[in-house]
N, C-alpha and C positions, 0 to 999 in steps of 0.2 A: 655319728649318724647325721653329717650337715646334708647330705644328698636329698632330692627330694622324691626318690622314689626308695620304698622301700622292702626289704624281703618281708613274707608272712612271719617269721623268725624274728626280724626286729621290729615286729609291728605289735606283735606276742608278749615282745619285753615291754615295748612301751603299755601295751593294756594289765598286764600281769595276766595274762592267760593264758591257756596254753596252744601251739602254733594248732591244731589242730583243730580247736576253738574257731581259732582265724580263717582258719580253710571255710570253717562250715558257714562263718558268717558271709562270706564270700558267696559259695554256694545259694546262700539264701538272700544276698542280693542286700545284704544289709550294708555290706561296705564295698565300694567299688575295687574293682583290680582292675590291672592292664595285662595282657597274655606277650610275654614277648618267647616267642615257641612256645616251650613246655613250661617255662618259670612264668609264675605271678608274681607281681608287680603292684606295691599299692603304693598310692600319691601321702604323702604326708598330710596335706592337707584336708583330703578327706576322713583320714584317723580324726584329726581335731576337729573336724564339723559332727564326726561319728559323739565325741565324746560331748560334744555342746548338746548334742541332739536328746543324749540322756536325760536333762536337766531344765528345767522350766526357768532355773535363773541364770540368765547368762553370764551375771559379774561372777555364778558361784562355778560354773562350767570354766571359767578361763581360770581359778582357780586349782580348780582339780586339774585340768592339763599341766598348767604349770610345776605342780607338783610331782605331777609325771614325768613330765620333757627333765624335770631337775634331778628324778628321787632317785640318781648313782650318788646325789649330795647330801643326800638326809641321812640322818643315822637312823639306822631301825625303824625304818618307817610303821603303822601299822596296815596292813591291807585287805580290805572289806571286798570282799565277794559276793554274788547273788543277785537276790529280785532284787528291781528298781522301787522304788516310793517317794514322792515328795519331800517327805519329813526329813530325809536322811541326807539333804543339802544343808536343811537346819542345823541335824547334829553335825555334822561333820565343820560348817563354817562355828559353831559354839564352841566345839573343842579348840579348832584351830585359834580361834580369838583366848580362849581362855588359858588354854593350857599350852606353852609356846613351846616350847621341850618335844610334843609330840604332834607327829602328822598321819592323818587316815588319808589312804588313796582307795578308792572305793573303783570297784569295775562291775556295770550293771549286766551281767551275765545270764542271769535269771536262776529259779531257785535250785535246780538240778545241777548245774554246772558248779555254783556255789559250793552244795558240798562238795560234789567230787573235788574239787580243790582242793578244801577243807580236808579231805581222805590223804590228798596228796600231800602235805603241809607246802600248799603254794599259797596259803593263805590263812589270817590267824580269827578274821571272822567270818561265819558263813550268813547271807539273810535268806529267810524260805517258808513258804507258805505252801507247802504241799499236803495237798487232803488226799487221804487215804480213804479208798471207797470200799475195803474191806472191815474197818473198823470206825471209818469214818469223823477221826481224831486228824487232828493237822499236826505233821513233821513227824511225831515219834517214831510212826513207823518204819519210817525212810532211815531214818538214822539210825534205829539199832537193826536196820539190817544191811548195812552200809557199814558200818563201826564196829565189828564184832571185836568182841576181844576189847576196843579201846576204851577209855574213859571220857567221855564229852560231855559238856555241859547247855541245856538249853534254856536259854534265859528272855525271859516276855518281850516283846518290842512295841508289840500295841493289837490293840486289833484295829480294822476297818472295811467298811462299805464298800461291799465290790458287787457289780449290778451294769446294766446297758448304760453306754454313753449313745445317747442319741442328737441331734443336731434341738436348736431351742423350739421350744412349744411342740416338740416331737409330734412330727406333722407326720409321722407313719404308723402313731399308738400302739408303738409297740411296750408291754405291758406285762412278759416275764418270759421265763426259761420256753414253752410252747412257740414263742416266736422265730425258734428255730426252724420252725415248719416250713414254715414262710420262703419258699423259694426265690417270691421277688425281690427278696430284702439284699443289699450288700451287706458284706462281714466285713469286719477289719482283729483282723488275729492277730496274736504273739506266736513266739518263735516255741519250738519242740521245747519240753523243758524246763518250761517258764511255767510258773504253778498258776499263773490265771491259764492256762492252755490245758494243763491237768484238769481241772475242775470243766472248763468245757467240755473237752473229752466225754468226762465220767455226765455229765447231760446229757450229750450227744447220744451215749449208749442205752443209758437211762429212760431216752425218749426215741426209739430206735431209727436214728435218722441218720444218716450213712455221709461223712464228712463230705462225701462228690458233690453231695446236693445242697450243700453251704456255697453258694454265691459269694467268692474272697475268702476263703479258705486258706487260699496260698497269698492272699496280702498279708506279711508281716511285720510288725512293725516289732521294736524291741525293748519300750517302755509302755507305761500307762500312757504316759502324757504323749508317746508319740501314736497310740490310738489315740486318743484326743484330738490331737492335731490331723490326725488323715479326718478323723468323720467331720472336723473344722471346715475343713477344704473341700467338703464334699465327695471326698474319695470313697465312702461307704455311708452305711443308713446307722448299722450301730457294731458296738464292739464292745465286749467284757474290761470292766480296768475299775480304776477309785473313785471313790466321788468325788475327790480334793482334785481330782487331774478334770474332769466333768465344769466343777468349781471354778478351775484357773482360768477355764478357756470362755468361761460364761456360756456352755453348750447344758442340756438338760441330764437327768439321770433317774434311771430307774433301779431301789434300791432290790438285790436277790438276796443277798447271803454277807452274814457279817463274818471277817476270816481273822484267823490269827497269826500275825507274822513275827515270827522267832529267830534272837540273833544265837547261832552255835557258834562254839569253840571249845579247843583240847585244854586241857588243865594244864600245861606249861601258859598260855594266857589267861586261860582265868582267875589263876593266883599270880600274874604279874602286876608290877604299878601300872601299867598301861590301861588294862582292865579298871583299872580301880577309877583312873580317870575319867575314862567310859561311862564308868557306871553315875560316876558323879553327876556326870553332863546326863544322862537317861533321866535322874532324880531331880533335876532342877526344874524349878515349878514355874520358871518362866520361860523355860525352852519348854515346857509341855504344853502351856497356855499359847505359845505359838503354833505348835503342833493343831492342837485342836482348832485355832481357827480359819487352819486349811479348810477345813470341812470332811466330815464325815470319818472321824477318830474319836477309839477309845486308848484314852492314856493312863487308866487309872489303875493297872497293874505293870505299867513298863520298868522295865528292871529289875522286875521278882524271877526269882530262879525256878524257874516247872518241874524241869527233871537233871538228877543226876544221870545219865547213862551208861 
């Protein structure tokens, strides 16, 4: 793979996703292609600006590519799936420092695709905060109806602050879920899929206002922090994401709704040592005290197991 243009198919192996995945993010303008006829064509280098773009810390983003560009040389690597978050550069450089035997490649896909992964065994953790507006619980319901039959485990990851990022001294008062009303405002969205996009949704509907009449609706971006960074730049007025991503960029926040984001996985990892190291790393009280002073975390059940499935 020295070329620097490359198929969707080897762009798929390099993200762990699946080439389809690739198409759609294509389609949605996340990653650039090139059309030569009917084949796409995408620049290598744009994968790796895709994969920096995930991550607020640059030295941890050249990181995780490396690990990618390398992981036909890793043994067993393990592979994180799922929503994006802050914290999860933390765990991921803790592990790596602590425990040198094992490496996490993490691909910020968002929480829907995570599990289907996870369904697939294309990957051994899933992360996801999907609220369920029928029972109104986060993940379970997605998972045992997604997993029949199998055995899965969901294990606590944190809860956190998720609410409007607005630009500082939010010069357009905006002030909760009603501000959707608001036709003159720009939005800045996540992609299909992504459980901050779920829980819009289920507002949206809630407050019956019909997705056309959302101003940026179709701006997507495909983390927290890169909503962050578009309403940085003045590309929109506000957008659903964390308060830690709010925090990093020194922009304002208004708090909605505290959520609960759950790592899954199948019981061939949850009883492996890999897990166990994981779990290690979740329990350490100075990776949490890092955590928490991203801003707007609770850590004080991460690691605890919710449900057997």
């Amino acid at each position: 793979m020295d070329h620097d243009l490359l198929t969707p198919i080897e762009v798929a192996e390099l993200l762990k996703i699946s080439k389809y995945t690739v198409y759609e993010m294509v389609k949605r303008e996340e990653l650039p292609a090139i059309k030569l006829g009917r084949k796409v064509r995408i620049k290598k280098e744009d994968v790796f600006r895709y994969i920096d773009s995930s991550s607020i810390n640059n030295r941890m983003s050249e990181k995780i590519a490396e690990s990618i560009s390398m992981s036909i040389e890793i043994k067993d690597p393990v592979l994180f799936m799922g929503s994006h978050d802050l914290s999860l550069d933390y765990v991921v450089e803790y592990i790596h420092q602590h425990y040198k035997q094992m490496k996490i490649i993490p691909a910020f896909l968002g929480s829907m695709e995570g599990l289907y992964q996870l369904y697939q065994d294309n990957t051994q953790i899933a992360g996801c905060h999907l609220f369920d507006e029928d029972t109104a619980q986060y993940n379970i319901p997605f998972i045992k109806r997604l997993f029949l039959g199998e055995k899965v485990y969901v294990v606590e990851f944190l809860k956190r602050n998720l609410g409007w990022i607005v630009a500082r001294g939010n010069p357009k008062k905006i002030e909760d879920w009603n501000d959707l009303k608001r036709q003159e405002l720009r939005y800045i969205n996540r992609q299909k899929g992504a459980g901050t996009r779920v829980i819009l949704d289920y507002y949206l509907k809630k407050l019956a206002v019909d997705k056309s009449q959302i101003k940026g609706y179709e701006h997507i971006e495909s983390t927290h922090y890169g909503v962050a960074a578009a309403i940085a730049r003045g590309e929109g007025d506000f957008g659903l994401a964390t308060e830690s991503a709010a925090i990093a960029l020194g922009l304002d926040f208004v708090p909605l709704v505290k959520e609960r984001y759950d790592l899954v996985m199948k019981d061939k990892f949850y009883q492996s040592e890999q897990w166990q190291y994981f779990q290690e790393a979740l329990h350490n009280p100075d990776l949490k005290s890092k955590i928490e002073a991203l801003g707007g975390y609770d850590v004080s059940k991460t690691g605890e197991l919710i449900q057997e499935v």
